[in-house]
N, C-alpha and C positions, 0 to 999 in steps of 0.2 A: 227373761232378761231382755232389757228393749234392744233395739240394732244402733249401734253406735258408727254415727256419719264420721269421724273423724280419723283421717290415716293417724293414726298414732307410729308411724315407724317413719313419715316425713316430718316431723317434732324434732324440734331440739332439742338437748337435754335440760333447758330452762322451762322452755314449752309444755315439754312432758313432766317435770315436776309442780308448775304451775297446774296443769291439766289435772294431776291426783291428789292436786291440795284439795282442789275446790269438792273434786267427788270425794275425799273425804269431807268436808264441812258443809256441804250442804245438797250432796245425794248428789247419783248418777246424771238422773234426767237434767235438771236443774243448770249443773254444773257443765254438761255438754253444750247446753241452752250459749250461758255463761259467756266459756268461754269460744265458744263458735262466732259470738257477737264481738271478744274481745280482740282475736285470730282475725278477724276481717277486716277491723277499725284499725292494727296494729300493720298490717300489709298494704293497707292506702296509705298508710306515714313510710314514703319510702327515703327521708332523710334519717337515716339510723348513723350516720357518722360521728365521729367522738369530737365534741365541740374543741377539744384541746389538741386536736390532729390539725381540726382548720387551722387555730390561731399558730403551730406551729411551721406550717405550709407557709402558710401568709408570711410572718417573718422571715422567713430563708429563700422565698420565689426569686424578689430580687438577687437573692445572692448566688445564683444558678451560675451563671455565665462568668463569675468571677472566681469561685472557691474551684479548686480542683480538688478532688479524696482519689487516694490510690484504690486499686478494687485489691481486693482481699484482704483488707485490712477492716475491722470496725471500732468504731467511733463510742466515745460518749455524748453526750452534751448534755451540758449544765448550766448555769445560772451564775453568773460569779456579778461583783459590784458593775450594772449598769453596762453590760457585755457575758455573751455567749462564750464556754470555756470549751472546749473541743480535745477531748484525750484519746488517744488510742488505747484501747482496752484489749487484753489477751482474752482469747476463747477457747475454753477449756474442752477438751472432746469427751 
């Protein structure tokens, strides 16, 4: 059995199933090859942020200094006609 370079227990669990896709479909060596190359090109893209976090940053930055929210309380928000709908939601234990 060859020696396998990859911490598999620093993996995520996306990582680590992508990792035993590949060494099922198209063998051990191959598949380490793979994804070692894919694991490298994927950790220099270090914008992994969710493009719909920005745009909802972006919308509400300006409204920082104006909206006050009580703390221990949580929020919805929504979408209603041409404005932001803001409810207060119960959480459930």
């Amino acid at each position: 059995m060859p020696k396998r370079t990859i911490d598999e227990k620093s993996l995520t669990k996306g990582e680590l199933r992508k990792l035993t896709a590949l060494r099922k479909s198209i063998g051990d060596e191959l598949a380490d090859d793979a994804f070692a190359k894919w694991y490298a090109r994927e950790a220099k893209s270090e914008n992994n942020v969710d493009p719909n976090i920005e745009v909802i940053e972006t919308a509400l930055s300006p409204l920082i200094d104006k909206v006050r929210i009580q703390r221990g309380s949580a929020y919805a928000i929504r979408r209603g006609r041409g404005r932001f709908i803001v409810e207060p939601i119960e959480l459930k234990d």
